[in-house]
SEVODO-359560 format. One line per 8 residues: number of its first residue (from 0); their letters; for each residue x, y, z of C-alpha. Coordinates in nm, 3 decimals. Last residue first. Layout:
# SEVODO-359560
NUM = A = X:Y:Z  ...
This chain:
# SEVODO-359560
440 = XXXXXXXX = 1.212:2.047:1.827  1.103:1.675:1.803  1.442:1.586:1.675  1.655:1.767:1.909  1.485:1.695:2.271  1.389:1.321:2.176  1.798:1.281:2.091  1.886:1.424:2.425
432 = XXXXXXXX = 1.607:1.214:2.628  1.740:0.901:2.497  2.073:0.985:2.566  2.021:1.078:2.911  1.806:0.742:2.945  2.085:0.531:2.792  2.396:0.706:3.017  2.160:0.660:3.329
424 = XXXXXXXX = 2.129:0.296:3.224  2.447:0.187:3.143  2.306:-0.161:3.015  2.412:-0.512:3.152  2.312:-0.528:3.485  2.045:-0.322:3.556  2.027:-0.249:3.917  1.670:-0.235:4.076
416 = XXXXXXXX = 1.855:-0.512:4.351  1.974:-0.753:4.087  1.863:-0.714:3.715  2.009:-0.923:3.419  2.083:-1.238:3.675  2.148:-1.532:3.455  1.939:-1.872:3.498  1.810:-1.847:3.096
408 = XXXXXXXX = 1.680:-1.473:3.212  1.650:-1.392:3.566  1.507:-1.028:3.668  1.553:-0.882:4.037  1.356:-0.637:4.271  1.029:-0.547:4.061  0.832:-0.427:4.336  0.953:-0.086:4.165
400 = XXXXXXXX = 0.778:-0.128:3.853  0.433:-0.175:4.057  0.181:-0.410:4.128  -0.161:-0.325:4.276  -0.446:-0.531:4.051  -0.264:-0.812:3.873  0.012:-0.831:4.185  -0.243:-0.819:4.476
392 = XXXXXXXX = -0.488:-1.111:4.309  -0.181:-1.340:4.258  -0.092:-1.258:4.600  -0.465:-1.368:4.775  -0.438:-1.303:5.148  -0.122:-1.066:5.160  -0.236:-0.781:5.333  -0.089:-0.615:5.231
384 = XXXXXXXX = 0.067:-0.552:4.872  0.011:-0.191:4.854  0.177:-0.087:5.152  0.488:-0.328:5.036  0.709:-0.571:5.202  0.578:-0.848:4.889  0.930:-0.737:4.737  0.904:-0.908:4.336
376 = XXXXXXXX = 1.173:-1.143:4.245  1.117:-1.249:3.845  1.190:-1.554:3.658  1.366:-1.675:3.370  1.528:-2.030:3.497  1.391:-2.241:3.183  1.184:-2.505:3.322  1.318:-2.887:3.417
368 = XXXXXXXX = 1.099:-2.903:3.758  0.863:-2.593:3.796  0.820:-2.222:3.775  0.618:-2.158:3.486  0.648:-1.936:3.126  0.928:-2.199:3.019  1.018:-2.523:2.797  0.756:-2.471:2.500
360 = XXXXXXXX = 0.911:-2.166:2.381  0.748:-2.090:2.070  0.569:-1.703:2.138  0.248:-1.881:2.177  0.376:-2.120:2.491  0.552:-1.818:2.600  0.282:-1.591:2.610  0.037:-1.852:2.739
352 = XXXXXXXX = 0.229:-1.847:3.061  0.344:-1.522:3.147  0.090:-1.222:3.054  -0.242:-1.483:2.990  -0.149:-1.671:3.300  -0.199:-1.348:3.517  -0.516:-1.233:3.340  -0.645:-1.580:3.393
344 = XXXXXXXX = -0.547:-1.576:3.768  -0.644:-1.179:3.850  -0.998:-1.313:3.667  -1.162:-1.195:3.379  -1.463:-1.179:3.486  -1.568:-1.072:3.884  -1.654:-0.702:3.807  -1.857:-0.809:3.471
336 = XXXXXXXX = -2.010:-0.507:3.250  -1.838:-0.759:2.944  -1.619:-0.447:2.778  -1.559:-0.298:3.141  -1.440:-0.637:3.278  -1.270:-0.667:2.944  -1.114:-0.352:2.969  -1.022:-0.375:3.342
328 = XXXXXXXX = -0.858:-0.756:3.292  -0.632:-0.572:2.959  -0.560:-0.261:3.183  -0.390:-0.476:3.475  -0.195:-0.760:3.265  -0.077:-0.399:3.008  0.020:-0.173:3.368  0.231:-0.512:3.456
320 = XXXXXXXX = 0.381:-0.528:3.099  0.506:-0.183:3.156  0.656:-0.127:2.770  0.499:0.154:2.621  0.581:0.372:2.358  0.390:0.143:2.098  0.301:-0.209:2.128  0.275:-0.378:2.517
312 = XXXXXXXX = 0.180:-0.753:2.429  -0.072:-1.020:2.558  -0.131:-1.355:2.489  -0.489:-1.507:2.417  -0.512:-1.834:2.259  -0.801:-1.841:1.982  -1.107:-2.171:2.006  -1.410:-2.016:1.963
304 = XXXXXXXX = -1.446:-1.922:2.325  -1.064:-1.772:2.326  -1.235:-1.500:2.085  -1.531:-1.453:2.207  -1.395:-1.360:2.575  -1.143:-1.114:2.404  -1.361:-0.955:2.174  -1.149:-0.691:2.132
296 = XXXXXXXX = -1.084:-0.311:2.258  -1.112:0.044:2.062  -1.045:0.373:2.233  -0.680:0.432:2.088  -0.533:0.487:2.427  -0.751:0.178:2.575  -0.617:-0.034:2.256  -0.230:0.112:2.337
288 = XXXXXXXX = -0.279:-0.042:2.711  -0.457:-0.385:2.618  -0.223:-0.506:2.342  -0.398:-0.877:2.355  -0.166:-1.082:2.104  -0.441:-1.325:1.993  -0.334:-1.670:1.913  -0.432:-1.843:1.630
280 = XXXXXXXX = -0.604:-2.195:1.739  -0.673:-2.213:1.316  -1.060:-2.227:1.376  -1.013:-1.958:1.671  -0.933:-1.679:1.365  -1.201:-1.801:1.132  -1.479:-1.816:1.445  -1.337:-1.426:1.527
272 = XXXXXXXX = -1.369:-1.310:1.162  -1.724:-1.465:1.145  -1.788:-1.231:1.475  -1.667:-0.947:1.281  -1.369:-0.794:1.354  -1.215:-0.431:1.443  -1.018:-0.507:1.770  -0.801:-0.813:1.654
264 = XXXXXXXX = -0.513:-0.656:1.775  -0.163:-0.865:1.710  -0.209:-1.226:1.536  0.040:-1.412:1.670  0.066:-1.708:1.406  0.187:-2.079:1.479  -0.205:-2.219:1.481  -0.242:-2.083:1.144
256 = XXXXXXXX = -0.369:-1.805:0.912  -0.156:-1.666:0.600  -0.330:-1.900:0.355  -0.417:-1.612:0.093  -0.810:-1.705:0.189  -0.754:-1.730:0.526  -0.586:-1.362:0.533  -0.832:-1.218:0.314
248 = XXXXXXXX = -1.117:-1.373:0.563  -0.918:-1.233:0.823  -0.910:-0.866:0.642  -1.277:-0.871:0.554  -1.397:-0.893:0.169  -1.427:-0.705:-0.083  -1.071:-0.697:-0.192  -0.931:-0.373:-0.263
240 = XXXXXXXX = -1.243:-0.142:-0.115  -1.344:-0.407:0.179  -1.000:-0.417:0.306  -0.941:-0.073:0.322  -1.294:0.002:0.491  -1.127:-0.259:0.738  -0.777:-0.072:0.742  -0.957:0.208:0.829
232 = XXXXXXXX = -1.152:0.020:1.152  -0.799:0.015:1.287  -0.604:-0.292:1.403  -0.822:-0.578:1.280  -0.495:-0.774:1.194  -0.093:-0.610:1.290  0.097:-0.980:1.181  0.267:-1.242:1.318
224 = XXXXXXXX = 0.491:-1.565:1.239  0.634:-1.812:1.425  0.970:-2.020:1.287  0.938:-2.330:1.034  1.219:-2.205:0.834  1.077:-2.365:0.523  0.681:-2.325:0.667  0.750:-1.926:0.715
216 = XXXXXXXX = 0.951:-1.884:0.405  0.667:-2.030:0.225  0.417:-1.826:0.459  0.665:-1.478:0.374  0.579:-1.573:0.002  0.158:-1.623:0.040  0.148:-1.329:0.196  0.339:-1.121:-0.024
208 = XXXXXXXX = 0.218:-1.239:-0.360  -0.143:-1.142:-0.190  -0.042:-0.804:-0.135  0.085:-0.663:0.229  0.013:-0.325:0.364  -0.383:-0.348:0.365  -0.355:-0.703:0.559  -0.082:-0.588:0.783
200 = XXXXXXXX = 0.283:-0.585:0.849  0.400:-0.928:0.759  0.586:-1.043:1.021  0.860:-1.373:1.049  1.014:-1.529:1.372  1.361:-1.519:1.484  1.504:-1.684:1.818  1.731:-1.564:2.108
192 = XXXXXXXX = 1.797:-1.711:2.433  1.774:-2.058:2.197  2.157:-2.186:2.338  2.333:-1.789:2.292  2.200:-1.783:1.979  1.884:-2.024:1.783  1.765:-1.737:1.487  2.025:-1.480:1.492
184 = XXXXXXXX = 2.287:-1.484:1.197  2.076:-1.701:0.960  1.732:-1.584:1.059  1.811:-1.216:1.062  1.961:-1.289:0.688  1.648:-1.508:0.592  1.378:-1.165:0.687  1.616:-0.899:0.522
176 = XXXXXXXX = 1.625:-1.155:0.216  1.238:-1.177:0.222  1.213:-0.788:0.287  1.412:-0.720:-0.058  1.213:-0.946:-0.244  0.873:-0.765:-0.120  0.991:-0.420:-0.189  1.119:-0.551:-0.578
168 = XXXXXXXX = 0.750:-0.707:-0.613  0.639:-0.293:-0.524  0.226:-0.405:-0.476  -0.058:-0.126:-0.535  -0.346:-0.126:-0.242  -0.568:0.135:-0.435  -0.634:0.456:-0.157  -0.737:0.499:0.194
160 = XXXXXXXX = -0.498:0.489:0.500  -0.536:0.235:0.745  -0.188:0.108:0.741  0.021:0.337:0.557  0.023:0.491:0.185  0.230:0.423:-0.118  0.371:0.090:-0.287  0.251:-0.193:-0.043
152 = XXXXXXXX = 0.496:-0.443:-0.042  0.558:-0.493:0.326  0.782:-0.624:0.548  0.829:-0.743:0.938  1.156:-0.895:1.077  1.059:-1.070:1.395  1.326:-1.110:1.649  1.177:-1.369:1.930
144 = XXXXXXXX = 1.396:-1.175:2.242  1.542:-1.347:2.566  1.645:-1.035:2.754  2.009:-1.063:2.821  2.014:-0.672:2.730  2.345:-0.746:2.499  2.047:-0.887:2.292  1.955:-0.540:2.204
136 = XXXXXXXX = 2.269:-0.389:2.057  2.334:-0.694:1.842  1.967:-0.694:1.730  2.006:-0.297:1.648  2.118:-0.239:1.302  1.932:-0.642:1.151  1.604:-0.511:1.296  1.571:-0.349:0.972
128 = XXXXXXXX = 1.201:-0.315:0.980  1.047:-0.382:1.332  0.827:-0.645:1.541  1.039:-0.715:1.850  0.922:-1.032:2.083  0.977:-1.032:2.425  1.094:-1.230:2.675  1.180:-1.189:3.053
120 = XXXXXXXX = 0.958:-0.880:3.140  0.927:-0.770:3.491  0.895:-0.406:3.480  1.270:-0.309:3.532  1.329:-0.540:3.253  1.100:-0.432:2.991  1.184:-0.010:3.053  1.559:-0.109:3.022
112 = XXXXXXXX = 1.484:-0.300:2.664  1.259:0.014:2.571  1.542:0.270:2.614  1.786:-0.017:2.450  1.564:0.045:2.135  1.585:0.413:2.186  1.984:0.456:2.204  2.048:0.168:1.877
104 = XXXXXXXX = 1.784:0.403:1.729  2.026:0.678:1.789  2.302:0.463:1.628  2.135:0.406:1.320  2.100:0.777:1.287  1.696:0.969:1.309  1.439:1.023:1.130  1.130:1.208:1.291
96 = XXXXXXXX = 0.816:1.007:1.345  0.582:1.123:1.127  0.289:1.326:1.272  -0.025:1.177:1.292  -0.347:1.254:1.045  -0.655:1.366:1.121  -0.901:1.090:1.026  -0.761:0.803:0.873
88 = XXXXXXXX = -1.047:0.790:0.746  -1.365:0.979:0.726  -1.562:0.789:0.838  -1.517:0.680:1.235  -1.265:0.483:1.460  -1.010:0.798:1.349  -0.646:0.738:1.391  -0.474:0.752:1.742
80 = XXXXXXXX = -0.239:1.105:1.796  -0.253:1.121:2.170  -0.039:0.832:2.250  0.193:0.938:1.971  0.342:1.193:2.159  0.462:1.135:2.525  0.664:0.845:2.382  0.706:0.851:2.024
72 = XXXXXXXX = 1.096:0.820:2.122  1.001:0.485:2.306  0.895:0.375:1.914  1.267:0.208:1.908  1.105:-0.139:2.100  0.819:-0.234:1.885  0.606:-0.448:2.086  0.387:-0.781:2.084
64 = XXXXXXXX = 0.436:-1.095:2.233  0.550:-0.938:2.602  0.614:-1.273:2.817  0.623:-1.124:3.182  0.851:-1.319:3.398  0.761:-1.633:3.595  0.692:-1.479:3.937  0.900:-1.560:4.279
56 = XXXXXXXX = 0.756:-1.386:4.585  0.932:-1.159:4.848  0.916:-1.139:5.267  1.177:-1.390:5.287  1.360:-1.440:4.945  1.681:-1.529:5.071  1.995:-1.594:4.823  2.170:-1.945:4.870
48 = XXXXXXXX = 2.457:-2.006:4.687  2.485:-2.396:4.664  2.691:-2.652:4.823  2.515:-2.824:5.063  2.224:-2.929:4.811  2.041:-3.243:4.921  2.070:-3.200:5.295  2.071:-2.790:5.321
40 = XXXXXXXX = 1.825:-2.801:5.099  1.526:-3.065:5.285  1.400:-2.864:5.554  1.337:-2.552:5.279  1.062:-2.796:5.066  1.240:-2.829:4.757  1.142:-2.750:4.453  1.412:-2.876:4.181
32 = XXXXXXXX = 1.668:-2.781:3.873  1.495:-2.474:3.753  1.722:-2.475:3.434  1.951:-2.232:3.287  2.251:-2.350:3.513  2.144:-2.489:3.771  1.863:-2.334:3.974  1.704:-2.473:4.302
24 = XXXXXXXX = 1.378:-2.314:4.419  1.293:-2.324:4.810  0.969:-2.403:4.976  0.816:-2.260:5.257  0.530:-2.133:5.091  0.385:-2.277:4.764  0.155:-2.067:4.548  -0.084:-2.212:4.295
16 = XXXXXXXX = -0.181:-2.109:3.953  -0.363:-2.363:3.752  -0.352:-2.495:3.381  0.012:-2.418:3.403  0.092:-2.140:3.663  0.352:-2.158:3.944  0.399:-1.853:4.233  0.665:-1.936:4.492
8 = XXXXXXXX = 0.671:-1.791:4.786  0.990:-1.696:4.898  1.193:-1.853:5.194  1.472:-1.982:4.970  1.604:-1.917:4.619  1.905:-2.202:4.568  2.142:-2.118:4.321  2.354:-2.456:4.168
0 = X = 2.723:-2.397:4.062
């Protein structure tokens, strides 16, 4: 059965964003099939379920290329809690997050997954120990997910955190397996809707042995990989005690860098880090709400000038990818005292586009012939969206969650009409807020 979208305006974005009006898009299956102008549907496809999109627009779905779905319970707390950007560090230090069943972070992981949907997303990729409890769970979402097991060997201490970097081998073998048992059960399901890629967690939580192992698993399963780099100025001063050196320099030099890593971050570097990072076309997952919450932002401009793609991602507690587009153009305009640079478009293609091109999937991230069918129907009949003279423009900086009217994934509808499709939402966010109530108290 072929779906035909009519009367929306249809938003497509590959080297340039255009929007064509009075055109219709024709999905079979998991594919954008055709775009049609509306004249010609009724002639070439007579037979297809037609769904009208006057007054809306069709967007290629967000492509989040950086988040950790079960940190929703952190929500409210962590945001408030960012490590020190100054000597001493860490600074004061966070509170842990509480433990809590297998089940309850089953609860909090699907949180996030309803949170991504209802604000546009269409992939995402989940960096997270033990994903292995929850990927079941979370692909019953229909999101299309990149599942990236992430390990470390580091004996005691956290990210940032002062002290001798001392490797566990035994902690490093055991996240290998973790890493090539995700990859045999999940890595290619449901026709490539879901896919595994590899993480090590950070340059001051991973020893050489363990870089230079999860790249040989990397190049044998030849999957993506990513890693937290340049995240806190701590983990620099960390860097500089173990190693003497900086952490993308240690990262070159233990051959973790290439043009199939997502480097998350990037806001403590040097500008030789940024020329090592855009020599190996790395791509920069641009987290731009948790960097304005921690008070630290990257070189974005630099970085893409010397050669680094530039993706974006939500992190922690967060997962409004259309809050992370907006904050990430404001903090570089702010960074770069520019009001006219980045612009809506490139901050636009930078959410969608070059996420999924970084995130592996070469066949989607634009609305055209032979795409993947993951798309978004956002309700232009809004205050805040008229007038409509430039669209792309109006979504970057006005767009809400509740424009969000209906999410395709891989041609299927997970959202229709605000309602989630495959997750008992009010019994989720009850949940949710019942576990957060107990363990925090």
């Amino acid at each position: 059965m072929k779906t035909v979208i009519r009367n929306g305006k249809i938003i497509t974005c590959t080297d340039t964003i255009s929007v064509q009006e009075n055109h219709s898009l024709i999905i079979e299956k998991d594919i954008i099939l055709d775009i049609v102008p509306n004249s010609e549907v009724k002639r070439k496809y007579p037979d297809a379920t037609t769904i009208d999109a006057t007054n809306k627009a069709i967007f290629s779905g967000f492509a989040n290329c950086h988040t950790h779905f079960r940190l929703t319970l952190a929500r409210g707390i962590f945001e408030n809690e960012s490590p020190s950007n100054t000597p001493p560090f860490p600074g004061l230090p966070r509170r842990p997050l509480p433990e809590i069943s297998k089940e309850e972070h089953q609860i909090m992981v699907l949180l996030g997954a309803i949170e991504s949907i209802k604000s546009g997303t269409t992939v995402a990729m989940e960096v997270a120990e033990g994903i292995m409890d929850y990927a079941d769970e979370l692909q019953k979402s229909g999101l299309r997910l990149v599942l990236a097991e992430q390990i470390s060997d580091r004996i005691s201490g956290s990210y940032g955190e002062p002290g001798e970097i001392k490797s566990d081998p035994q902690k490093n073998e055991n996240g290998l397996e973790q890493m090539s048992n995700l990859y045999s059960k999940w890595h290619d399901y449901d026709h490539s809707r879901i896919t595994v890629g590899i993480a090590a967690w950070s340059p001051d939580m991973n020893s050489p042995n363990s870089l230079h192992r999860i790249r040989s698993l990397q190049d044998k399963l030849s999957v993506i990989s990513t890693i937290h780099l340049n995240q806190l100025w701590g983990e620099v001063q960390n860097i500089k005690d173990n190693y003497g050196t900086t952490p993308t320099k240690y990262l070159e030099e233990n051959n973790f860098l290439s043009d199939k890593l997502i480097a998350a971050h990037c806001r403590c570097m040097t500008t030789e880090e940024e020329k090592i990072l855009g020599k190996y076309k790395s791509t920069v997952s641009f987290n731009a709400a948790i960097a304005a919450r921690r008070g630290l932002s990257p070189n974005i401009k630099d970085l893409e000038e010397f050669g680094c793609k530039i993706a974006m991602g939500s992190d922690n507690m967060d997962e409004n990818m259309i809050v992370v587009m907006r904050t990430g153009m404001f903090m570089e305009r702010v960074r770069m005292t520019d009001g006219r640079n980045p612009t809506p478009h490139e901050a636009y293609k930078r959410a969608t586009y070059n996420g999924y091109k970084s995130l592996g999937i070469s066949n989607a991230g634009t609305l055209s012939q032979g795409s993947k069918a993951d798309l978004i129907i956002v309700n232009l009949l809004q205050p805040h969206l008229t007038p409509q003279t430039n669209i792309i423009s109006n979504w970057v900086h006005m767009g809400q969650t509740h424009d969000v009217e209906s999410v395709m994934v891989d041609g299927k509808w997970i959202m229709k009409e605000h309602k989630i499709l495959n997750l008992d939402e009010e019994y989720i966010i009850t949940k949710a807020n019942e576990i957060a109530a107990r363990v925090w108290n």
